[in-house]
C-alpha positions in Angstrom: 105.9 114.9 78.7 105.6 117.4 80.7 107.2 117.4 84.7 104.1 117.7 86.5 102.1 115.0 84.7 104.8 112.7 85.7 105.3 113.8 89.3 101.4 113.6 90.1 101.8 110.0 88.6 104.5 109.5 91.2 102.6 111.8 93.8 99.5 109.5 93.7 98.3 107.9 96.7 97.8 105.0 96.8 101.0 104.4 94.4 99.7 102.3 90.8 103.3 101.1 89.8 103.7 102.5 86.4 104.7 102.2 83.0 106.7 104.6 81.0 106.7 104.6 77.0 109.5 106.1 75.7 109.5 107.3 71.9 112.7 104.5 70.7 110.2 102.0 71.8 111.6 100.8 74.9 109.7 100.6 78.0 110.0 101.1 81.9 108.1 99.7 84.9 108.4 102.1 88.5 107.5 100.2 91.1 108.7 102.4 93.9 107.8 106.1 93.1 111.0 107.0 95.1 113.4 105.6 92.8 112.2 107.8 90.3 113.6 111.8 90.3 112.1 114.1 88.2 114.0 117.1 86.5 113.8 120.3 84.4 114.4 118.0 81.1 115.1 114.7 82.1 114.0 111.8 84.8 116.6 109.5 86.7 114.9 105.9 87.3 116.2 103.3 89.7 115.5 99.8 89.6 115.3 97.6 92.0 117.3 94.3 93.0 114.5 91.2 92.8 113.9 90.6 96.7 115.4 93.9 98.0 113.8 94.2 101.2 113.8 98.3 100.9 113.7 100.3 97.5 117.2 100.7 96.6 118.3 100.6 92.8 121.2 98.4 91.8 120.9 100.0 88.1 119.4 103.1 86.6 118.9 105.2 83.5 118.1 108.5 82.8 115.5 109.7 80.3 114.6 112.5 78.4 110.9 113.8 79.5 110.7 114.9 75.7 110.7 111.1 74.8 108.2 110.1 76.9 105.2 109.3 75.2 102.4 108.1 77.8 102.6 106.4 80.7 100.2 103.1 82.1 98.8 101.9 85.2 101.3 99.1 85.4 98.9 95.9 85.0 100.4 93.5 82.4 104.1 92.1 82.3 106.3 94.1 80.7 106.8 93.1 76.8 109.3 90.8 75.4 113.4 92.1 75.0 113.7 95.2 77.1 114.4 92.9 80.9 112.5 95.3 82.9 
């Protein structure tokens, strides 16, 4: 994917939380376009503690922008096994 695509997702007012599909299969919900920094080859996600007040992450992950392989208007749970 490339780095604009995913920083107009983020960029989008109002903000449609999002989900990411990544090419291992996995998958990852941004709710809070600010937890979510976008590089030259990769993009540093933050999530969330459940009933944080203000968008702060208490984990993250980085990911490759050549691995992402489309990204959704987040409107259905996330699937089974990856707990996010």
């Amino acid at each position: 994917m490339h780095q604009q695509e995913l920083r107009d997702a983020l960029r989008r007012r109002p903000f449609t939380p999002l989900r990411l599909y990544v090419s291992g299969g996995e998958t990852f919900d941004i709710h809070h376009p600010e937890l979510c920094v976008v590089g030259i080859h990769s993009a540093f996600l933050g999530f969330a503690a459940p009933g944080q007040a203000e968008p702060a992450y208490d984990r993250h992950t980085l990911v490759d922008l050549n691995h992402i392989i489309r990204l959704e208007p987040l409107t259905a749970p996330a699937p089974a096994g990856d707990g996010r």
